[in-house]
C-alpha positions in Angstrom: -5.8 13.0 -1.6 -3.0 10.3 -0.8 0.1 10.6 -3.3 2.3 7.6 -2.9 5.3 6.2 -4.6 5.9 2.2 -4.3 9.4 1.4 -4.7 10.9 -2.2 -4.7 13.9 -2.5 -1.9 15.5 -4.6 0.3 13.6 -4.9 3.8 16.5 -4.8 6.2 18.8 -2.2 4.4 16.4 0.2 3.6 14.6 -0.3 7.4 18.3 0.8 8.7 18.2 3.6 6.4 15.1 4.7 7.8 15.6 4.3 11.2 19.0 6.4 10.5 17.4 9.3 9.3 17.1 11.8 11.8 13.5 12.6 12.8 11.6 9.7 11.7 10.0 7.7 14.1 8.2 3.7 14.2 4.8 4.1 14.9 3.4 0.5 14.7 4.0 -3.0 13.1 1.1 -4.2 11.2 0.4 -7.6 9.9 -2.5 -7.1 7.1 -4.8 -9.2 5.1 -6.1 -7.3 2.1 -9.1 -9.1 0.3 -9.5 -7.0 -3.1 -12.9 -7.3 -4.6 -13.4 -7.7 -8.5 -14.3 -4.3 -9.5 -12.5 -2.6 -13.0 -9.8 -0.6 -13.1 -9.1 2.7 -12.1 -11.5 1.9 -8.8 -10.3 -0.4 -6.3 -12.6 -1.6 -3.1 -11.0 -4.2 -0.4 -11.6 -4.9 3.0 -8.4 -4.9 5.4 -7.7 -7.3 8.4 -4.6 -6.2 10.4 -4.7 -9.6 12.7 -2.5 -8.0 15.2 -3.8 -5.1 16.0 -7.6 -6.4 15.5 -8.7 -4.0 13.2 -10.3 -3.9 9.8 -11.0 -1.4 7.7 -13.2 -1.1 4.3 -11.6 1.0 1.5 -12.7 2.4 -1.8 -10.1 3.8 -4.2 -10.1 5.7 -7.3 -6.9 5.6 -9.3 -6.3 9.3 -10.6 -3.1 8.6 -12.7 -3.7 4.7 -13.7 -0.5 3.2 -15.2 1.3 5.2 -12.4 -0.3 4.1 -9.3 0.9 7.3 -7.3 -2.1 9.5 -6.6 -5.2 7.8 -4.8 -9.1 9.7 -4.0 -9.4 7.3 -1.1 -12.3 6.8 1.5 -11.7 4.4 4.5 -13.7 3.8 7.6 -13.0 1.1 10.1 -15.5 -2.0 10.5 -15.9 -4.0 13.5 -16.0 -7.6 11.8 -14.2 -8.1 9.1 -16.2 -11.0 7.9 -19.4 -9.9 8.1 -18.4 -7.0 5.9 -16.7 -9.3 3.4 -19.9 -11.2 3.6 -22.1 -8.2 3.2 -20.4 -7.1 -0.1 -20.2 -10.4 -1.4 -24.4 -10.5 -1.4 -24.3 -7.0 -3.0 -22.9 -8.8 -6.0 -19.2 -8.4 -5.2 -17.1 -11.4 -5.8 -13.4 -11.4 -3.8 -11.0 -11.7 -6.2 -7.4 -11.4 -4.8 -5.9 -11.6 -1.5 -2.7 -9.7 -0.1 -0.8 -10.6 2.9 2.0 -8.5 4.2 3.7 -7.7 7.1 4.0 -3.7 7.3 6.5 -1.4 9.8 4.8 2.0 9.5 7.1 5.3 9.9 6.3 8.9 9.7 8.3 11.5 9.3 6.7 14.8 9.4 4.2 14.9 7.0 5.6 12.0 5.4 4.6 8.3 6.1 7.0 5.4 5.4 5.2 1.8 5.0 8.0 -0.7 4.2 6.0 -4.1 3.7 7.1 -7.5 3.1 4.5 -8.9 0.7 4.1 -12.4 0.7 5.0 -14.0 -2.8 6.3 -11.2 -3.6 9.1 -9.5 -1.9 10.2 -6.2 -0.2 8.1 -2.9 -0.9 8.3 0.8 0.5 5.3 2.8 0.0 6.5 6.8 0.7 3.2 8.6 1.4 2.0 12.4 1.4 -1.8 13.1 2.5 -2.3 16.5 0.7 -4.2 18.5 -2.2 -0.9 20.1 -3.5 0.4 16.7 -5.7 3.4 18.4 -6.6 4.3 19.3 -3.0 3.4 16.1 -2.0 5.8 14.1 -4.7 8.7 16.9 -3.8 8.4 15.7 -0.5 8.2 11.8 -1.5 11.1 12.2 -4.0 13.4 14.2 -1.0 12.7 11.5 1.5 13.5 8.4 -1.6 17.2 10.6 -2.5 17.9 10.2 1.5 17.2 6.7 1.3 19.1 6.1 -1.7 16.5 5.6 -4.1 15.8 6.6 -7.6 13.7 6.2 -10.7 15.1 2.4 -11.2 13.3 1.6 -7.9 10.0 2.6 -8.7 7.4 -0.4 -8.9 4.1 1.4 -10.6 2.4 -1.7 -11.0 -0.2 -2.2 -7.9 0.4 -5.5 -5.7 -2.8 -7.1 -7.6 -1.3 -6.7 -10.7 2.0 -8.1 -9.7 0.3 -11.5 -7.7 -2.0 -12.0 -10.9 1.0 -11.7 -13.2 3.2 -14.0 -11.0 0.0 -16.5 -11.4 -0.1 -16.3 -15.0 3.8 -16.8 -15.2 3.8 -20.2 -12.9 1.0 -21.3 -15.1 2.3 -20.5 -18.6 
């Protein structure tokens, strides 16, 4: 099970803080298209383009805690064109609804993996990640890594990136 924790930040202070704490290390730079199919909540399906690495990747999520947005049943495989899978799930009746773009510097720390994303339209994000069964373990070891980094309770954004771009629509609109 992925347990995650989004929390809103600044990109280039919190990327020094991370690259100060001792043991982490920068794995890769990612620069991802996420197309988000219209599916209802608590599932999520997309289909991932990371243009500079020339990967994509089709994932389905379920949402275990909805309203939280921290712990994830996810099943991803990779897909050699990203199109034709987009294509393939739009004749199965699946209409894209949302796209988000974002350039990601991934980090991992032990067990621990540190996305910190800058979302287009919407700002700064760092996603603190545990793959494990144990969710209590796994936010312990989110919540130790967010106190090193200076982050609390304030700087948790539990609303996922779709529901922050649709929102941002509605307020330009309104």
């Amino acid at each position: 099970m992925e347990i995650e924790i989004k929390f809103r930040v600044g990109f280039e202070d919190i990327r020094r803080k991370i690259e100060g704490l001792g043991g982490a290390s920068f794995i890769r730079e990612e620069v991802q298209e996420d197309l988000y199919f219209s599916i209802p909540l608590p599932n999520l399906l997309r289909v991932r383009r990371i243009t500079n690495l020339g990967k994509a990747f089709l994932t389905y999520k379920f949402i275990k805690d909805p309203g939280r947005n921290e712990e994830f049943d996810e099943l991803e495989v990779e897909v050699s064109d990203f199109e034709t899978t987009v294509e393939i799930l739009k004749r199965l009746g699946f209409r894209g609804d949302l796209w988000v773009r974002k350039k990601r510097l991934v980090y991992k720390l032990d067990d621990v993996t540190l996305e910190l994303s800058d979302v287009e339209g919407l700002g700064a994000f760092l996603d603190i990640e545990v793959m494990s069964e144990d969710v209590e373990y796994a936010k312990r070891r989110i919540w130790e890594i967010a106190e090193k980094l200076g982050l609390s309770d304030k700087d948790v954004e539990p609303r996922l990136y779709q529901e922050l771009l649709k929102e941002k629509v509605q307020a330009s609109s309104s």
